[in-house]
MOPAC internal coordinates of N, CA, C and O (Angstrom, degrees):
PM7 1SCF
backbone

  N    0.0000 0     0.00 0     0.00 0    0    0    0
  C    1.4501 1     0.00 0     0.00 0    1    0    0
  C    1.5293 1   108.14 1     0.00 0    2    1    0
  O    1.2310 1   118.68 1   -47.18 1    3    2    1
  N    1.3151 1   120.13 1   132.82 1    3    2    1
  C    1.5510 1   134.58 1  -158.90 1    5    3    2
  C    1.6930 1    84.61 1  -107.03 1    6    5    3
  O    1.2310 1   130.25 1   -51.66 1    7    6    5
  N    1.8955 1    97.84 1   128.34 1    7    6    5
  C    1.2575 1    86.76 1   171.91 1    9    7    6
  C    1.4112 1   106.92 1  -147.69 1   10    9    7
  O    1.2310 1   127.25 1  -104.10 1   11   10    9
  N    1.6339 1   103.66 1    75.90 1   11   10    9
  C    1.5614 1   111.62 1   172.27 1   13   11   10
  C    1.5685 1   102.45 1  -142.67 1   14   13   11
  O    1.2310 1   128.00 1   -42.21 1   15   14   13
  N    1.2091 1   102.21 1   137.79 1   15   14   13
  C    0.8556 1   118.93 1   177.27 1   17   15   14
  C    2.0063 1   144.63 1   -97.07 1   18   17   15
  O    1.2310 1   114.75 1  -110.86 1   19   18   17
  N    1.1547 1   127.55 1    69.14 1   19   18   17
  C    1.6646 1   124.94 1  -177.24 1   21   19   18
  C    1.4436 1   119.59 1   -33.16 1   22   21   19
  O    1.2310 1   130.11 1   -53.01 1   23   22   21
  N    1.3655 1    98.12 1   126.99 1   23   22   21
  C    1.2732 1   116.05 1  -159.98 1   25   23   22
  C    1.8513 1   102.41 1  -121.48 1   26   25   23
  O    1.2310 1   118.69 1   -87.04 1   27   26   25
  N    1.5045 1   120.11 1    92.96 1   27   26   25
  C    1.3932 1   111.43 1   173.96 1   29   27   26
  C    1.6216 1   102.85 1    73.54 1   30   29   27
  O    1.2310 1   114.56 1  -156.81 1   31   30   29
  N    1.1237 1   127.92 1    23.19 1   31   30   29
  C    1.7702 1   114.46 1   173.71 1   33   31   30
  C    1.5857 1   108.31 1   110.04 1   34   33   31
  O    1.2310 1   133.56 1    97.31 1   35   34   33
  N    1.6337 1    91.40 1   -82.69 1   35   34   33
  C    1.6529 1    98.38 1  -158.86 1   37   35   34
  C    2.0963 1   110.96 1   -95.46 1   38   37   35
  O    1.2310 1   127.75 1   175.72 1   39   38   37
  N    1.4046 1   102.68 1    -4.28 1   39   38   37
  C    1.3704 1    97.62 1  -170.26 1   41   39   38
  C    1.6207 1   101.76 1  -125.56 1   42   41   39
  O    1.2310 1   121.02 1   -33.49 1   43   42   41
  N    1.4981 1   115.66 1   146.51 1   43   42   41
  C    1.0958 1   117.42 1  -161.20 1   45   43   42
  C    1.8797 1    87.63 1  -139.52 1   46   45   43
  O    1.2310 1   125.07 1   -15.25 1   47   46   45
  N    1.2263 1   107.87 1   164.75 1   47   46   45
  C    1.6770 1   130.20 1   164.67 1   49   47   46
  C    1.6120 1    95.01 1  -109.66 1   50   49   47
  O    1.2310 1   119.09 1   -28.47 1   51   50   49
  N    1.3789 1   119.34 1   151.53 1   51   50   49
  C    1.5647 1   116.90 1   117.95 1   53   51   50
  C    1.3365 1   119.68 1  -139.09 1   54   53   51
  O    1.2310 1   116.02 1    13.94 1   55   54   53
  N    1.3918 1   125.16 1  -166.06 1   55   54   53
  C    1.4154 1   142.47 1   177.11 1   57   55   54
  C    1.7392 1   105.22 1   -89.02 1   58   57   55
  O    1.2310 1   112.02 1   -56.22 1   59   58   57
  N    0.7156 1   132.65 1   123.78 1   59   58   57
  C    1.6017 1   139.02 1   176.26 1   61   59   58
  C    1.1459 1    96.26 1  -110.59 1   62   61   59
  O    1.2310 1   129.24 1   -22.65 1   63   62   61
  N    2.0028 1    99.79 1   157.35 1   63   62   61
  C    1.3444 1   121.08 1  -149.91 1   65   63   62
  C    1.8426 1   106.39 1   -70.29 1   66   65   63
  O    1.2310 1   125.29 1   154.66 1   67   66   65
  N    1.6889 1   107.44 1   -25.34 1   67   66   65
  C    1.3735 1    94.15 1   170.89 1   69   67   66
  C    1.2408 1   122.22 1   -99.43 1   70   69   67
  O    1.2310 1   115.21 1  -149.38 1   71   70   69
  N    1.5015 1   126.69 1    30.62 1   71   70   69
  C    1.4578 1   120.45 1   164.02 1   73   71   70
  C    1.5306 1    95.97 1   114.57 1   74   73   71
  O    1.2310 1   115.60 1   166.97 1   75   74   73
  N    0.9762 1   125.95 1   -13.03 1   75   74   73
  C    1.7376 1   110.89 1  -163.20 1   77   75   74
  C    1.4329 1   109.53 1  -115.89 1   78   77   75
  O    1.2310 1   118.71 1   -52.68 1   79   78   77
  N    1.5962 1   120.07 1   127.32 1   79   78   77
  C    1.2471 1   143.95 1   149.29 1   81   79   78
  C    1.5285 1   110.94 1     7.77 1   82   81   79
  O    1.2310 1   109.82 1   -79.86 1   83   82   81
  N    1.3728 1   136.70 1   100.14 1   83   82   81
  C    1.9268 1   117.41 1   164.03 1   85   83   82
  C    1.5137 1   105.12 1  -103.09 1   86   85   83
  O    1.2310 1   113.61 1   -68.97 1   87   86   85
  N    1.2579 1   129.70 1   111.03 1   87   86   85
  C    1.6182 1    95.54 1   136.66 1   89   87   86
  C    1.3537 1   133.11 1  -141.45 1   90   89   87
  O    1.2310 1   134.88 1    -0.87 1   91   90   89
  N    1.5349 1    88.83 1   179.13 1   91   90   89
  C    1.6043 1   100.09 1  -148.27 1   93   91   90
  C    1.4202 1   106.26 1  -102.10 1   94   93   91
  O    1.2310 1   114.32 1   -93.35 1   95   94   93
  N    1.6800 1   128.36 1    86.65 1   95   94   93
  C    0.9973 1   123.42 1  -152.07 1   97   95   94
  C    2.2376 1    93.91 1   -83.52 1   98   97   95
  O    1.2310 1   137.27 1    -6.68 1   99   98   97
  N    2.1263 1    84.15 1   173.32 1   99   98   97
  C    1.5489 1    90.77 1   179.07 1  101   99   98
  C    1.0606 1   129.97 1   -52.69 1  102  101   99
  O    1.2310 1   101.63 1   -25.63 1  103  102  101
  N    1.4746 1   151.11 1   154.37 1  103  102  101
  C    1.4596 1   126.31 1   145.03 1  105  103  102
  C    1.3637 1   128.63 1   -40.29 1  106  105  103
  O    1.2310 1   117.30 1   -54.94 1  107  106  105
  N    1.3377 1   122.74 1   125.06 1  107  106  105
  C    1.6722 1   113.92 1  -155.83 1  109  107  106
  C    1.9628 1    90.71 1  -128.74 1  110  109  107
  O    1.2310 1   122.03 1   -33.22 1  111  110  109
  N    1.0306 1   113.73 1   146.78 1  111  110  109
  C    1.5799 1   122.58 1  -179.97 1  113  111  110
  C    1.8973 1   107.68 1   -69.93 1  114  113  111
  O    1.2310 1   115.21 1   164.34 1  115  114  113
  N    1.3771 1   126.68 1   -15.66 1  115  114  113
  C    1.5675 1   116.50 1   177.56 1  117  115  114
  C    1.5729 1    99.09 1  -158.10 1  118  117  115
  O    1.2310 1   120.37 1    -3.65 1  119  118  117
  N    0.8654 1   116.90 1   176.35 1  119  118  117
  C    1.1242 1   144.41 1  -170.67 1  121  119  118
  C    1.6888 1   116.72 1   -71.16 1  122  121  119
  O    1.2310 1   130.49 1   143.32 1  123  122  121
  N    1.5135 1    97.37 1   -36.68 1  123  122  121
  C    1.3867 1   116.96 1  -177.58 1  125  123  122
  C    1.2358 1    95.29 1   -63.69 1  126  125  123
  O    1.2310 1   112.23 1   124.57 1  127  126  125
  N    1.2122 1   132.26 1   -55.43 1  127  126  125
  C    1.5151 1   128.45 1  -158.71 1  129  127  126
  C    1.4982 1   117.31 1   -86.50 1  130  129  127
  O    1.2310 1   122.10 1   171.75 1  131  130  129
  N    1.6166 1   113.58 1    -8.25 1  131  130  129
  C    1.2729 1   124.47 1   170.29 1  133  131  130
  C    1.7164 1   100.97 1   -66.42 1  134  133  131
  O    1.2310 1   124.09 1   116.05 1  135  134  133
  N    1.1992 1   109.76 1   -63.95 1  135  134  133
  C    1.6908 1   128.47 1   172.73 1  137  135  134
  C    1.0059 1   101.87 1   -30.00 1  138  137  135
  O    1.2310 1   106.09 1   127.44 1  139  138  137
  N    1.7363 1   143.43 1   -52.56 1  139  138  137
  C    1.1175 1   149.44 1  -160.29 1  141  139  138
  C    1.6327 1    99.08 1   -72.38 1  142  141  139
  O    1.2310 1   132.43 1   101.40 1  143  142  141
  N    0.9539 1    93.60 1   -78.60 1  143  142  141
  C    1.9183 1   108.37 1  -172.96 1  145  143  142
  C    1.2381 1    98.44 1   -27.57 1  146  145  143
  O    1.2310 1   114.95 1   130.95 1  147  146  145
  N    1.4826 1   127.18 1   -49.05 1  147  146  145
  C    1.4097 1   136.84 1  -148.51 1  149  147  146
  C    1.9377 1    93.76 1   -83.98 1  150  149  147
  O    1.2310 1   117.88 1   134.63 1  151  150  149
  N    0.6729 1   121.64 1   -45.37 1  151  150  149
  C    1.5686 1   137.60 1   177.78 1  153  151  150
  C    1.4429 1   121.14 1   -60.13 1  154  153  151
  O    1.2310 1   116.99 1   148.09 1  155  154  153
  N    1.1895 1   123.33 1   -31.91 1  155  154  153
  C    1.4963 1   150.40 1  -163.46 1  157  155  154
  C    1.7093 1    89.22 1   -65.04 1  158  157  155
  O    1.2310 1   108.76 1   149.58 1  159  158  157
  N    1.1991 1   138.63 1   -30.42 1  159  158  157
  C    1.2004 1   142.47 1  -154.07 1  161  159  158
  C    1.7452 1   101.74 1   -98.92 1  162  161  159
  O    1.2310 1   111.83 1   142.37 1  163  162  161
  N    0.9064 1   133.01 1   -37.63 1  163  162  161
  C    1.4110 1   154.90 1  -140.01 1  165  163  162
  C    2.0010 1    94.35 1   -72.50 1  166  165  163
  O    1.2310 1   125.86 1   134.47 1  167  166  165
  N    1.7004 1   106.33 1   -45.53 1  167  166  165
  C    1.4959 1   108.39 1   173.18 1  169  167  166
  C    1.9123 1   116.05 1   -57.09 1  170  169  167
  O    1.2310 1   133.31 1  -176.05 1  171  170  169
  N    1.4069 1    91.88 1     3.95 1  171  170  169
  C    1.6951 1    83.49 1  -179.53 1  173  171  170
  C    0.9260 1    90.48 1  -128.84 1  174  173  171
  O    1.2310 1    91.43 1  -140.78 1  175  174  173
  N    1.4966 1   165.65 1    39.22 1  175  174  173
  C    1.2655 1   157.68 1   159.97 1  177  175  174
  C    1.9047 1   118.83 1    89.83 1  178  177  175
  O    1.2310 1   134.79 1   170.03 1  179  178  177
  N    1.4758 1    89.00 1    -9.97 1  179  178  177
  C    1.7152 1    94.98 1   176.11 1  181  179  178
  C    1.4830 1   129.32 1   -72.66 1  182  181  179
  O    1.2310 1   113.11 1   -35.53 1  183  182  181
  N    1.1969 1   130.62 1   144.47 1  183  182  181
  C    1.3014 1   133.14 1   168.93 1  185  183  182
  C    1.3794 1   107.31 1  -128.73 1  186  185  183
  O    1.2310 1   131.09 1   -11.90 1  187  186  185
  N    1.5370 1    96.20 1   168.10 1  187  186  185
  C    1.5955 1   110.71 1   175.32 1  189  187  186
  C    1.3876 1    97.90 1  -124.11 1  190  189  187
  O    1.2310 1   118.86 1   -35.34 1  191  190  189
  N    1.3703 1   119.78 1   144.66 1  191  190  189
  C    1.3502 1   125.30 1   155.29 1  193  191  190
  C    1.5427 1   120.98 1  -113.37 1  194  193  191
  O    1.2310 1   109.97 1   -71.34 1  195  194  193
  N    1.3607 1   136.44 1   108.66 1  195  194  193
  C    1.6149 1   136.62 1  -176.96 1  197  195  194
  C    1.0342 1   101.36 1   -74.47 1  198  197  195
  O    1.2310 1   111.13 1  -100.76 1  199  198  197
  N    1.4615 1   134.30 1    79.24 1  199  198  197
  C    1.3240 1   137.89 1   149.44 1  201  199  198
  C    1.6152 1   119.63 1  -143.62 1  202  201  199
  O    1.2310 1   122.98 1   -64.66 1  203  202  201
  N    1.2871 1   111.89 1   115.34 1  203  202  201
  C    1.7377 1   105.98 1   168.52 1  205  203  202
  C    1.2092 1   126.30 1   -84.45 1  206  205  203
  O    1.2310 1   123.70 1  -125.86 1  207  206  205
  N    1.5549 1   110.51 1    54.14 1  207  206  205
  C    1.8104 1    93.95 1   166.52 1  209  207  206
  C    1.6311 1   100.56 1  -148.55 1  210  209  207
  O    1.2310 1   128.51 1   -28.29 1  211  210  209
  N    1.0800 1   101.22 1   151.71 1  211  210  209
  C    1.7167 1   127.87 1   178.99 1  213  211  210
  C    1.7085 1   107.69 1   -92.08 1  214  213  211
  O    1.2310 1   117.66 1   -75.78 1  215  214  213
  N    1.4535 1   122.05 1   104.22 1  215  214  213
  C    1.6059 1   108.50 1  -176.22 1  217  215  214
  C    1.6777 1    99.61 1   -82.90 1  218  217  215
  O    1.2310 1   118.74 1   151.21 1  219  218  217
  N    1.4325 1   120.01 1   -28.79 1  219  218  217
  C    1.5941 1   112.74 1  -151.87 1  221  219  218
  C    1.1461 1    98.20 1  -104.15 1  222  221  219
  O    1.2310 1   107.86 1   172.88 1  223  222  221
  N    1.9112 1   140.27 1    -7.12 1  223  222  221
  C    1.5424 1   120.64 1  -178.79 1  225  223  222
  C    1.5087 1    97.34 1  -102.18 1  226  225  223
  O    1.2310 1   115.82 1    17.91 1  227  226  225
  N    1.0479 1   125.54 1  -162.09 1  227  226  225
  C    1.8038 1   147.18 1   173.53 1  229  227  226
  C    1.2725 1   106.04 1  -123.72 1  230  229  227
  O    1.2310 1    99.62 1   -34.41 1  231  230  229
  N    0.7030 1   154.38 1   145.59 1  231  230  229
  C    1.5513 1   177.83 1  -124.36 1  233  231  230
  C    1.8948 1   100.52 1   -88.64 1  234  233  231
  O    1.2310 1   129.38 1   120.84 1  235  234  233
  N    1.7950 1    99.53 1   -59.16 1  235  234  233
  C    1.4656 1   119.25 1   162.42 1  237  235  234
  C    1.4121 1   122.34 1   -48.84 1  238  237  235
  O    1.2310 1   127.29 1   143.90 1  239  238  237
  N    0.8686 1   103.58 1   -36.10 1  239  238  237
  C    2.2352 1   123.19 1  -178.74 1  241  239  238
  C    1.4507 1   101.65 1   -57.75 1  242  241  239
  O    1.2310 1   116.59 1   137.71 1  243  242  241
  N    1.3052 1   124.08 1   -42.29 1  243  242  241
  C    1.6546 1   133.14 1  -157.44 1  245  243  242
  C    1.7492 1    93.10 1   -85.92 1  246  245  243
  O    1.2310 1   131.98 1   -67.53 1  247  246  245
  N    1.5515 1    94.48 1   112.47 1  247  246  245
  C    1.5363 1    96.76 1   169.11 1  249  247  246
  C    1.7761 1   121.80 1   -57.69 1  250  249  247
  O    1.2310 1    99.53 1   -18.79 1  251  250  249
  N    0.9618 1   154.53 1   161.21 1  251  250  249
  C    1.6441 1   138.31 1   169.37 1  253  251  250
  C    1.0432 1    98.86 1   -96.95 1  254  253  251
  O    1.2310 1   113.58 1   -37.28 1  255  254  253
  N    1.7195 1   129.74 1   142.72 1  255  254  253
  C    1.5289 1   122.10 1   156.44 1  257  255  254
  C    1.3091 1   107.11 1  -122.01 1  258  257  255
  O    1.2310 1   129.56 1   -58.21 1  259  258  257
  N    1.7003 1    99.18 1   121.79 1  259  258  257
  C    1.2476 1   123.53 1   173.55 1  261  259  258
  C    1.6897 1   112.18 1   -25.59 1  262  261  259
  O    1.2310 1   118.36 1   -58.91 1  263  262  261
  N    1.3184 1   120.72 1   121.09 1  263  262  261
  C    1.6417 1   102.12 1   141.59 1  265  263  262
  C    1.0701 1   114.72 1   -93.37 1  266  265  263
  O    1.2310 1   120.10 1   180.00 1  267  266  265

């Protein structure tokens, strides 16, 4: 089961193998408009956080989800 989703053409979400949200926004011309895209979510209770690391599981802790 494929579980990413295209968003407008060039930007997509998916589900990664340990459970957590990616996405892969468009190529955007500044920074400002990266901020934007990233923000657009915030009226529904969503956030993004830009960081890849886990301080409190072990590597073993992280369930895998199949794609």
């Amino acid at each position: 089961m494929e579980l990413t989703t295209t968003l407008m053409g060039k930007q997509s979400i998916c589900l990664e193998p340990g459970g957590q949200f990616e996405p892969s926004g468009a190529p955007l011309k500044t920074l400002h408009q990266t901020c934007a895209e990233v923000k657009v979510v915030e009226e529904m209770g969503i956030g993004f956080i830009g960081i890849g690391f886990q301080p409190k599981w072990e590597r073993k802790d992280i369930p895998i989800m199949p794609k």
